[in-house]
PDB file of the backbone (N, CA, C, O) and the ligand in Angstrom, with CONECT records:
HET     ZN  A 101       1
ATOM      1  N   UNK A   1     -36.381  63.036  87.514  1.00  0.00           N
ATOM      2  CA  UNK A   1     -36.089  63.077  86.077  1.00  0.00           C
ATOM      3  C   UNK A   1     -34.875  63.977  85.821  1.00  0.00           C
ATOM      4  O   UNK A   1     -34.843  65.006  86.496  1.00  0.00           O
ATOM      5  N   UNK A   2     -33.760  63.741  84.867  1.00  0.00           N
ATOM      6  CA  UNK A   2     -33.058  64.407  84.890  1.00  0.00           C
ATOM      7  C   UNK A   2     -32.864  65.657  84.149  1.00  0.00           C
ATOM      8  O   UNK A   2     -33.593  65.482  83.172  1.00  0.00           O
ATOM      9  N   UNK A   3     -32.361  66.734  84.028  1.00  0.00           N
ATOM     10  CA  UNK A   3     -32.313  67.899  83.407  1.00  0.00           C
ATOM     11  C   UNK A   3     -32.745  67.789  82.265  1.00  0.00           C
ATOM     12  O   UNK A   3     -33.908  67.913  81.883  1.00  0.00           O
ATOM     13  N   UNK A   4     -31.408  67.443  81.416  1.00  0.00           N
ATOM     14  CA  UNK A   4     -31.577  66.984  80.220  1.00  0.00           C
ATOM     15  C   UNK A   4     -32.947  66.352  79.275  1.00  0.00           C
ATOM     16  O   UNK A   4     -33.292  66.518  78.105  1.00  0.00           O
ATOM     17  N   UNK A   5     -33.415  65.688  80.236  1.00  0.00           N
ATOM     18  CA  UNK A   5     -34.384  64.657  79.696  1.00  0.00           C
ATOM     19  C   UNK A   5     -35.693  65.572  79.435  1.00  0.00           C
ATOM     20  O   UNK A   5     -36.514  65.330  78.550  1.00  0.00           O
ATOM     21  N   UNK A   6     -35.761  66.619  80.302  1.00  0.00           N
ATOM     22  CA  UNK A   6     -36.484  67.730  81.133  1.00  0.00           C
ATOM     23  C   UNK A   6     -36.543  68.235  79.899  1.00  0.00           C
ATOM     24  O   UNK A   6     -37.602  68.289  79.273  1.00  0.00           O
ATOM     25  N   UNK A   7     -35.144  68.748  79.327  1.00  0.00           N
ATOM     26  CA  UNK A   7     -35.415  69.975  78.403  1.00  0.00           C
ATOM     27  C   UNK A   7     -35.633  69.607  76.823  1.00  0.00           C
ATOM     28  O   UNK A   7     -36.167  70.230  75.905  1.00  0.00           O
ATOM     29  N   UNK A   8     -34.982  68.305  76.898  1.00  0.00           N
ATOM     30  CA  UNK A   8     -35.584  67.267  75.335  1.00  0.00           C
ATOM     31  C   UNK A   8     -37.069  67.538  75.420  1.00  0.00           C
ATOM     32  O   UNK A   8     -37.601  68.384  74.701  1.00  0.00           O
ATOM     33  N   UNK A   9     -37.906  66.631  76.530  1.00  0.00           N
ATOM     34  CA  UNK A   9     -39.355  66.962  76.189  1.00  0.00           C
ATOM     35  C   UNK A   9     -39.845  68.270  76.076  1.00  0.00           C
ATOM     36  O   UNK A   9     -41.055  68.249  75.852  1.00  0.00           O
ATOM     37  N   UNK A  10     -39.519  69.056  76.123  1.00  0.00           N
ATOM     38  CA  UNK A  10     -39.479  70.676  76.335  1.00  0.00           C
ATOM     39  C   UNK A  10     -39.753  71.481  74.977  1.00  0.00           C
ATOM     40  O   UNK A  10     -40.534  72.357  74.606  1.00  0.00           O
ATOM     41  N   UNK A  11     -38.735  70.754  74.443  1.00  0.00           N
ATOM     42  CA  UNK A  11     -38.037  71.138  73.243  1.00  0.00           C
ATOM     43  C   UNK A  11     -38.878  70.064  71.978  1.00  0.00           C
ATOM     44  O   UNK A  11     -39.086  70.383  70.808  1.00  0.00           O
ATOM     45  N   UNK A  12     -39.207  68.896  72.572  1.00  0.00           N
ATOM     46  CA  UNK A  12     -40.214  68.847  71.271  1.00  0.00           C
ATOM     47  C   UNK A  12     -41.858  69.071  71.051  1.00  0.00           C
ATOM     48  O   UNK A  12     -42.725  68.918  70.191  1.00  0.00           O
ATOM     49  N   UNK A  13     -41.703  69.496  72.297  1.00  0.00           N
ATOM     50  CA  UNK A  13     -43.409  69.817  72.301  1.00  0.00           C
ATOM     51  C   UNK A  13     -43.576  70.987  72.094  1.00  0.00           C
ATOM     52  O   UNK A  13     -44.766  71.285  71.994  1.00  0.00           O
ATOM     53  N   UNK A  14     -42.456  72.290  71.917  1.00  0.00           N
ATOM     54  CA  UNK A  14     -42.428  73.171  71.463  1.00  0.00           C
ATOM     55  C   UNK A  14     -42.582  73.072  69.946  1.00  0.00           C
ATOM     56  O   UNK A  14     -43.347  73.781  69.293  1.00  0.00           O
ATOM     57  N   UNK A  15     -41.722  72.053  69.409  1.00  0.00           N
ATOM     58  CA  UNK A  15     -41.532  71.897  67.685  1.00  0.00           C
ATOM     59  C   UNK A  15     -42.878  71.279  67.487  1.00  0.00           C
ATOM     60  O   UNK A  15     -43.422  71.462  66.398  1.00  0.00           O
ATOM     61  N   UNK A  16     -43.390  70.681  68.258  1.00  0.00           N
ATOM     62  CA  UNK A  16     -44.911  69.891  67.739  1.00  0.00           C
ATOM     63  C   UNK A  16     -45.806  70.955  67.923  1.00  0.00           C
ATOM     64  O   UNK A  16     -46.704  71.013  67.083  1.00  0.00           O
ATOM     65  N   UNK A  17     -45.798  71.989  68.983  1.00  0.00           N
ATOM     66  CA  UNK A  17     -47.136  73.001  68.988  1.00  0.00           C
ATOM     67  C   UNK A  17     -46.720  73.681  67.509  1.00  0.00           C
ATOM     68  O   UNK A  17     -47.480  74.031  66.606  1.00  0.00           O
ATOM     69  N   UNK A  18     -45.348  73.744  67.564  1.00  0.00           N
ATOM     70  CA  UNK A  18     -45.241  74.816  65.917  1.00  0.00           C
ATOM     71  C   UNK A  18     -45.913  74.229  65.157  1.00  0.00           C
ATOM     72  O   UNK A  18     -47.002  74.550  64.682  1.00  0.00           O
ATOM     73  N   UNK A  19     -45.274  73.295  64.990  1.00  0.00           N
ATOM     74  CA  UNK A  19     -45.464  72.518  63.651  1.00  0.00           C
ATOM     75  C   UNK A  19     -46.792  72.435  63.647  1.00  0.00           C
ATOM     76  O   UNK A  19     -47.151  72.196  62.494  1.00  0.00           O
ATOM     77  N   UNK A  20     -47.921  72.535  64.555  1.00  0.00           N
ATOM     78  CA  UNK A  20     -49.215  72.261  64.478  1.00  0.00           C
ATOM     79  C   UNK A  20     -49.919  73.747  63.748  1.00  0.00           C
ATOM     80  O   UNK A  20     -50.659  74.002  62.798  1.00  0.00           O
ATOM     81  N   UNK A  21     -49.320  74.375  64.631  1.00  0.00           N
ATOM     82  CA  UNK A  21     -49.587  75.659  64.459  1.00  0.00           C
ATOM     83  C   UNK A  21     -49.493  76.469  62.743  1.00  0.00           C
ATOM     84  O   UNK A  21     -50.232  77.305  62.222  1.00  0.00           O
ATOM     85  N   UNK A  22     -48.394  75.855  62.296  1.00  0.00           N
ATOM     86  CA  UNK A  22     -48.106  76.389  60.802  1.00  0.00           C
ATOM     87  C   UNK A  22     -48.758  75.451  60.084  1.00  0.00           C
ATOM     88  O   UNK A  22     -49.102  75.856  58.974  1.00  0.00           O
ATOM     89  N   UNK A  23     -49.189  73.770  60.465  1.00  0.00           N
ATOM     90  CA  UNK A  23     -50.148  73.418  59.560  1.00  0.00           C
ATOM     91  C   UNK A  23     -51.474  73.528  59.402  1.00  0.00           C
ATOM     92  O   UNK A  23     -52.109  73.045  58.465  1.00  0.00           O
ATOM     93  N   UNK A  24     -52.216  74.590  60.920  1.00  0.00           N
ATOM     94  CA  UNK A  24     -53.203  74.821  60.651  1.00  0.00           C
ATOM     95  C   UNK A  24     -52.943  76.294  59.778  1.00  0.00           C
ATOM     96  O   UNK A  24     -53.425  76.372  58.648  1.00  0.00           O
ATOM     97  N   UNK A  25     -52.597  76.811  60.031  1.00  0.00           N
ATOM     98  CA  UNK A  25     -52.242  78.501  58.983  1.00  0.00           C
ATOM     99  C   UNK A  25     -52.018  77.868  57.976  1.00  0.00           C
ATOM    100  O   UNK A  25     -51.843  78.802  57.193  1.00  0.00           O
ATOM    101  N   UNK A  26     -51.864  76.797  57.281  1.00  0.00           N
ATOM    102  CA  UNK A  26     -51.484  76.867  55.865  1.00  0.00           C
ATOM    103  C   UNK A  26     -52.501  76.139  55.485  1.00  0.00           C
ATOM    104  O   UNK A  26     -52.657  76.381  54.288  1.00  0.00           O
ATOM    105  N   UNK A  27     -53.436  75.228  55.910  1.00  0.00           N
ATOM    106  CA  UNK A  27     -54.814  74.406  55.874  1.00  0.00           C
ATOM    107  C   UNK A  27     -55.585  75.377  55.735  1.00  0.00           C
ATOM    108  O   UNK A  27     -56.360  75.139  54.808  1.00  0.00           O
ATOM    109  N   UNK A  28     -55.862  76.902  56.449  1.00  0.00           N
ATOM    110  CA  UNK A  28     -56.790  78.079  56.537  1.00  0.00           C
ATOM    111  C   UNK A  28     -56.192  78.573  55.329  1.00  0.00           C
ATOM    112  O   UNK A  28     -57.067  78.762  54.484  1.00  0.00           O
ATOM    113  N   UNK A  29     -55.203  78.814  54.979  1.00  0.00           N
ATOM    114  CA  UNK A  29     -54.197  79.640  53.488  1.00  0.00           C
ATOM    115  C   UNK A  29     -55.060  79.174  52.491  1.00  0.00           C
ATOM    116  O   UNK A  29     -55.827  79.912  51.873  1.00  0.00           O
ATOM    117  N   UNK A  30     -54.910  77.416  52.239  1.00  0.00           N
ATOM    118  CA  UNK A  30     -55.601  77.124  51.278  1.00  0.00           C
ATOM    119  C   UNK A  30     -56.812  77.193  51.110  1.00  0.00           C
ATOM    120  O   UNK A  30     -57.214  77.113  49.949  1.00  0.00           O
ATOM    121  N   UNK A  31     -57.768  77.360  52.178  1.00  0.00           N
ATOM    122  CA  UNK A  31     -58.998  76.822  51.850  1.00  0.00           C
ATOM    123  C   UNK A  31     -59.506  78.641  51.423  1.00  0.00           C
ATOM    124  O   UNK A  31     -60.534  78.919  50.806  1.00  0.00           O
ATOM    125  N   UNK A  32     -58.862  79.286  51.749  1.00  0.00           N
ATOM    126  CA  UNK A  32     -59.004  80.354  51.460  1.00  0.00           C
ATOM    127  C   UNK A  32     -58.827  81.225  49.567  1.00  0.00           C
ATOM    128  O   UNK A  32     -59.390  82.135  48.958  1.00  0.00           O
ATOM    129  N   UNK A  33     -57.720  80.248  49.307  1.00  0.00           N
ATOM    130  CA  UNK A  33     -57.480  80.569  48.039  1.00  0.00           C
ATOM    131  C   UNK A  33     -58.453  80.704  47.007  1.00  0.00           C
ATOM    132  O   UNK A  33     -59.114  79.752  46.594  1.00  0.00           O
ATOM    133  N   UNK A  34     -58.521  81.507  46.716  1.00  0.00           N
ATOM    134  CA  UNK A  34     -59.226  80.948  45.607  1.00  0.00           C
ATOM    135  C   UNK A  34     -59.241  80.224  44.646  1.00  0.00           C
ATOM    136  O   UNK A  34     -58.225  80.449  43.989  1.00  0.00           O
ATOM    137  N   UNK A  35     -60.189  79.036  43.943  1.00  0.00           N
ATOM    138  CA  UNK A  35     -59.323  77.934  43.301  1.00  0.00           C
ATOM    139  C   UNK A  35     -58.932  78.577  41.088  1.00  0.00           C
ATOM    140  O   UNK A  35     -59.592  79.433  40.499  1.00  0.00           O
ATOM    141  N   UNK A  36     -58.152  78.053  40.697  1.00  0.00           N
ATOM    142  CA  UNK A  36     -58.307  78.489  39.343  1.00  0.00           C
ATOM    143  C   UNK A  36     -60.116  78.033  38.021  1.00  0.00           C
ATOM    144  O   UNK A  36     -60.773  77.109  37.542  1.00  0.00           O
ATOM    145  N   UNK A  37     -60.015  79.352  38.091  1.00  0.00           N
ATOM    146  CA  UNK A  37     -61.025  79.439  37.380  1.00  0.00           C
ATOM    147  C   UNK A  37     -60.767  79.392  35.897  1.00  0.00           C
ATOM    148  O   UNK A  37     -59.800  79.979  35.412  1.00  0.00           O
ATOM    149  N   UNK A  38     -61.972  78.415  34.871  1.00  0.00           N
ATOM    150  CA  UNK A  38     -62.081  78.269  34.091  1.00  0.00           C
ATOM    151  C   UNK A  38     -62.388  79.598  33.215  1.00  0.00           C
ATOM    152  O   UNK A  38     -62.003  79.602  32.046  1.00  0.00           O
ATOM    153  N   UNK A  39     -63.096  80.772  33.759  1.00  0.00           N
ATOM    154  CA  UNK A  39     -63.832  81.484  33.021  1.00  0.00           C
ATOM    155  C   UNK A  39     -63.219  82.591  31.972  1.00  0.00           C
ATOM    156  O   UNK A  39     -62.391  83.328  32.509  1.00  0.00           O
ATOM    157  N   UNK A  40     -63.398  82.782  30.958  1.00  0.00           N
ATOM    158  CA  UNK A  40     -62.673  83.983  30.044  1.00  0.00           C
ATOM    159  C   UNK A  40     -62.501  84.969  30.425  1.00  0.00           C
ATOM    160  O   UNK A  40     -63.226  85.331  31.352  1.00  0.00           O
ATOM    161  N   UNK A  41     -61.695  85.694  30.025  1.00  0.00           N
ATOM    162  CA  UNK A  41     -61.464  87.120  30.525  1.00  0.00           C
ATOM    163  C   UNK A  41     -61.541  88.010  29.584  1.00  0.00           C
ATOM    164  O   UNK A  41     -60.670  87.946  28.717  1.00  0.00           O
ATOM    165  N   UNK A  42     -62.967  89.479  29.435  1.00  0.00           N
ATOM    166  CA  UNK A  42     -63.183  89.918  28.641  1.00  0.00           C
ATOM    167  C   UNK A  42     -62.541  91.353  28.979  1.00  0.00           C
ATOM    168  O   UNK A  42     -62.363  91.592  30.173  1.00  0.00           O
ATOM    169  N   UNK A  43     -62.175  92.332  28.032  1.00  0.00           N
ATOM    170  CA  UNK A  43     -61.523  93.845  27.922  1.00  0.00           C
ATOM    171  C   UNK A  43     -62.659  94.506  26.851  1.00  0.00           C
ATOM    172  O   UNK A  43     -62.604  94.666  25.631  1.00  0.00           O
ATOM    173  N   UNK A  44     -63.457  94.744  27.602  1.00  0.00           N
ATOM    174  CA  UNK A  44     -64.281  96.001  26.722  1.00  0.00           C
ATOM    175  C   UNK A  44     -63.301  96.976  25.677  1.00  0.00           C
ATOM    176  O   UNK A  44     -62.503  97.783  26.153  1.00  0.00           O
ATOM    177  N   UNK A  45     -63.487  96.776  24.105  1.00  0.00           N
ATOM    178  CA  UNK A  45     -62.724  97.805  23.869  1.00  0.00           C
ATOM    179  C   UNK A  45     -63.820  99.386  23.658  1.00  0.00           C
ATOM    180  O   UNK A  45     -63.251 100.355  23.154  1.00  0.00           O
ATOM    181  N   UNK A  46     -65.031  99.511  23.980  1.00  0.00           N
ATOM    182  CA  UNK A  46     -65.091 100.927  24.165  1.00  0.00           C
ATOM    183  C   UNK A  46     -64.969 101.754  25.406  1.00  0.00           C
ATOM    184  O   UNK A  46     -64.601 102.922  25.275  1.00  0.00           O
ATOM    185  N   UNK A  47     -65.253 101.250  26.678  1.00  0.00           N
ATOM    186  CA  UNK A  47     -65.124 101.544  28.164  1.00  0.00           C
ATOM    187  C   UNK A  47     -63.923 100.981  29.021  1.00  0.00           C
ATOM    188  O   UNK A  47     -63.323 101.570  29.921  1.00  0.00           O
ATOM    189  N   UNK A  48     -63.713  99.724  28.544  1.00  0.00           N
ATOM    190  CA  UNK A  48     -61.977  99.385  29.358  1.00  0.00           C
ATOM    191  C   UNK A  48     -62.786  98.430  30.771  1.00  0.00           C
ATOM    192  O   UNK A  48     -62.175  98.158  31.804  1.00  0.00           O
ATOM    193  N   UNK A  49     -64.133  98.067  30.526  1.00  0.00           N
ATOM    194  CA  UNK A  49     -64.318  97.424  31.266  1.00  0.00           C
ATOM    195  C   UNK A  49     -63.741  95.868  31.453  1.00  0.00           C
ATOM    196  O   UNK A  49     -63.708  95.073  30.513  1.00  0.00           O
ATOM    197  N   UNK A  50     -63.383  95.616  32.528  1.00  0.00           N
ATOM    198  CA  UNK A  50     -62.194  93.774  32.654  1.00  0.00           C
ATOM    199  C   UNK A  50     -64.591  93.334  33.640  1.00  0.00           C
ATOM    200  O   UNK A  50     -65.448  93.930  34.292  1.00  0.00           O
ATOM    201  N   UNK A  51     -64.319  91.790  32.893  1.00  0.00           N
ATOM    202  CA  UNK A  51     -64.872  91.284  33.188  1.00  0.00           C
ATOM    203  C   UNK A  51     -64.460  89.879  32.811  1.00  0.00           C
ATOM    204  O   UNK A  51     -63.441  89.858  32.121  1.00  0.00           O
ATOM    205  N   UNK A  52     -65.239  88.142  33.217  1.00  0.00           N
ATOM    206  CA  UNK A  52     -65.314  87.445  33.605  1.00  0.00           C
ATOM    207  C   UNK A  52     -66.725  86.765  32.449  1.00  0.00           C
ATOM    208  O   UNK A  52     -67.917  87.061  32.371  1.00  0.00           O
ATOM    209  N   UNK A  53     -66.132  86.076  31.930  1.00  0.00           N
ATOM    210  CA  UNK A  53     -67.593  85.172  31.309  1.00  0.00           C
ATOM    211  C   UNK A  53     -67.384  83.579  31.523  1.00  0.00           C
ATOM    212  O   UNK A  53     -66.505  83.415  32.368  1.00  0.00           O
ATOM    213  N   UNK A  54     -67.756  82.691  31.174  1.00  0.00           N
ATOM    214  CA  UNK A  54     -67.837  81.465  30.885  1.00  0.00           C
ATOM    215  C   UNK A  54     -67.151  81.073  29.964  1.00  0.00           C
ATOM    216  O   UNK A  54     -67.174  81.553  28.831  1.00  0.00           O
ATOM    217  N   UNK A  55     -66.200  79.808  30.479  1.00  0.00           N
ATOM    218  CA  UNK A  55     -65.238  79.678  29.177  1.00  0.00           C
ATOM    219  C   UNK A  55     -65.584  79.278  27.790  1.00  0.00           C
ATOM    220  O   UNK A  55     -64.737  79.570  26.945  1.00  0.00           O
ATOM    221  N   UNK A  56     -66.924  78.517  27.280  1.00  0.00           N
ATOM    222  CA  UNK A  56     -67.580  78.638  26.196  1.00  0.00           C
ATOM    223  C   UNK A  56     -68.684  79.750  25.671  1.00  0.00           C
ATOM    224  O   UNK A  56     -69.617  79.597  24.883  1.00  0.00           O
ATOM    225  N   UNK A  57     -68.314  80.741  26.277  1.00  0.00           N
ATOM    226  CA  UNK A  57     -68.277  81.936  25.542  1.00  0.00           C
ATOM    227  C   UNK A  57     -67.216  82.780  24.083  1.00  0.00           C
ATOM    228  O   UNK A  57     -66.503  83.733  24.396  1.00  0.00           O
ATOM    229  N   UNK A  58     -67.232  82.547  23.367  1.00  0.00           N
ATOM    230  CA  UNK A  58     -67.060  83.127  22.360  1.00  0.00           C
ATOM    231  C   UNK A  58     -66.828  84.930  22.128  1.00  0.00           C
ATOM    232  O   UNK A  58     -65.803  85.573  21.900  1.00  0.00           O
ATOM    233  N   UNK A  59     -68.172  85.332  22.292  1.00  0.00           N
ATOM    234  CA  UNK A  59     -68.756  86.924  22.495  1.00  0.00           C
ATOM    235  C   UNK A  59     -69.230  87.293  23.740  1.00  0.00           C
ATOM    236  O   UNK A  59     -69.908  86.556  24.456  1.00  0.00           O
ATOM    237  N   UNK A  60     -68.885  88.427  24.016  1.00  0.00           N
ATOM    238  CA  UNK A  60     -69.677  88.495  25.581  1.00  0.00           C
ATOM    239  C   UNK A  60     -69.748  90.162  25.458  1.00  0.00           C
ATOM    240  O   UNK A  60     -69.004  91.062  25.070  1.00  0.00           O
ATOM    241  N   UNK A  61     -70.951  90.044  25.964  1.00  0.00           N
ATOM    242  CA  UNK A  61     -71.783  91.134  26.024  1.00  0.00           C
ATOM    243  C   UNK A  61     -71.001  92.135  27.156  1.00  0.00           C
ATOM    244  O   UNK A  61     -70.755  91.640  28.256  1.00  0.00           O
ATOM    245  N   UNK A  62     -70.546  93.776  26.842  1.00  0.00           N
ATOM    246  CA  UNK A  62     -69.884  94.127  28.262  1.00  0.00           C
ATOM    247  C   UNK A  62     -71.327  94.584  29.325  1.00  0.00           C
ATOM    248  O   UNK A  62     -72.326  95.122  28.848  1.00  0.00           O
ATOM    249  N   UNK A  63     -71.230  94.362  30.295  1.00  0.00           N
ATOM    250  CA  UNK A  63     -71.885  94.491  30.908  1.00  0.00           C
ATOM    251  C   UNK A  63     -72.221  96.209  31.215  1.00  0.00           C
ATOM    252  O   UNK A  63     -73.384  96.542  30.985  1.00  0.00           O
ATOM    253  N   UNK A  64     -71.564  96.961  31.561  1.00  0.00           N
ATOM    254  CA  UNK A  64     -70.983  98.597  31.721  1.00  0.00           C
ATOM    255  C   UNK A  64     -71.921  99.302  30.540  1.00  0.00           C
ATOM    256  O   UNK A  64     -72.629 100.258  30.858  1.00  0.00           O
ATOM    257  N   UNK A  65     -71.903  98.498  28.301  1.00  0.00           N
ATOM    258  CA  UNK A  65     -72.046  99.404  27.816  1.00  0.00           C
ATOM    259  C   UNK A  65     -72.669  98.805  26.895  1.00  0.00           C
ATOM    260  O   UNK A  65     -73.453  99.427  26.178  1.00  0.00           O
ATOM    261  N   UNK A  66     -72.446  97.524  26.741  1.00  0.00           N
ATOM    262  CA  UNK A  66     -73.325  97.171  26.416  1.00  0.00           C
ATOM    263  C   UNK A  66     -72.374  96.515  24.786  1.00  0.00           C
ATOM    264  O   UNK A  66     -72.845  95.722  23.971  1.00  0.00           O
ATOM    265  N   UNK A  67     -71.595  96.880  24.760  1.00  0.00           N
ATOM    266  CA  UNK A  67     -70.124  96.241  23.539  1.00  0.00           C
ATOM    267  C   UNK A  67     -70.264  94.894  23.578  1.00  0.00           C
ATOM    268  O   UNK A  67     -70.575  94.328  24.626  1.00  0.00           O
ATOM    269  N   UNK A  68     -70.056  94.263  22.483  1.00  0.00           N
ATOM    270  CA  UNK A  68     -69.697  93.111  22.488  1.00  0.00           C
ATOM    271  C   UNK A  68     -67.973  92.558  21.992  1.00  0.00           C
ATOM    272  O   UNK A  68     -67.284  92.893  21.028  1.00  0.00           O
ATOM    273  N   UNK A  69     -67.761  91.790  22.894  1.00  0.00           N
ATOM    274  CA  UNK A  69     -66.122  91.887  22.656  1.00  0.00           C
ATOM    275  C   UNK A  69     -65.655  90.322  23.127  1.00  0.00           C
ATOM    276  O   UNK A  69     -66.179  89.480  23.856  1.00  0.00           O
ATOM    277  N   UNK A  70     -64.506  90.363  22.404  1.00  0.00           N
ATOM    278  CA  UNK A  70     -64.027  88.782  22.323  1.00  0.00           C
ATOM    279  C   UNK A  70     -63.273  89.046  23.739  1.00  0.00           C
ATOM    280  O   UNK A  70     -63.219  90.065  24.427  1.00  0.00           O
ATOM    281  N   UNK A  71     -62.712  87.754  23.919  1.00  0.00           N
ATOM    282  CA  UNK A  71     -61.820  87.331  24.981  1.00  0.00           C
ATOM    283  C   UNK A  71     -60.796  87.672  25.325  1.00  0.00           C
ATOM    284  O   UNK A  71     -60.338  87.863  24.198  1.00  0.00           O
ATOM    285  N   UNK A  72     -59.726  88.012  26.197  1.00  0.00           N
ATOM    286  CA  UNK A  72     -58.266  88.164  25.952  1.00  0.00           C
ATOM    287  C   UNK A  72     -57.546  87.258  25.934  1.00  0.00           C
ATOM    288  O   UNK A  72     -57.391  86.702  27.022  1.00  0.00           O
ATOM    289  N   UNK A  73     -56.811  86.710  24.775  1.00  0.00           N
ATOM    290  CA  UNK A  73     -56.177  85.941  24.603  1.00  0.00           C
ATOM    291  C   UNK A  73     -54.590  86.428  25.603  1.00  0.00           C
ATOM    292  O   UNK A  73     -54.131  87.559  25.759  1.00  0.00           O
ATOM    293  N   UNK A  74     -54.107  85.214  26.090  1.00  0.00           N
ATOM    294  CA  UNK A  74     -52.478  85.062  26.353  1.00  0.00           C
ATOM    295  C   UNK A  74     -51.272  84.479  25.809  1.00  0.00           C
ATOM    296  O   UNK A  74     -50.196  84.636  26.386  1.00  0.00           O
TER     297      UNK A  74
HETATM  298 ZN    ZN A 101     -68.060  98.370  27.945  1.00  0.00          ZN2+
END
């Protein structure tokens, strides 16, 4: 076989282990992500507690104090 031919196959089975290699790291990246969540995001205004309710929540009880407090709007 000649040199050349030698170092072509060489050279793409190097780019194919990569390429395998960065599509499993980015297959593990995602599954890892966490996905976007629906849920509200509450700011206690007497304690400063950040919490998490259900997006048809309205009022939410703080958990920490016991406040009831709206959502944070963006
Ligand atoms: Zn609170």
């Amino acid at each position: 076989m000649p040199v050349d031919t030698l170092l072509f196959a060489y050279v793409v089975v190097l780019l194919g282990a990569l390429s395998l290699v960065i599509a499993a790291t980015e297959l593990h990246r995602r599954r890892l992500a966490p996905k976007p969540s629906e849920d509200r995001i509450f700011r206690c205004r007497r304690c400063g507690f950040v919490y998490t309710d259900d997006a048809d929540v309205d009022l939410s009880r703080c958990s920490q104090c016991g406040e009831t407090n709206e959502p944070v709007r963006f």
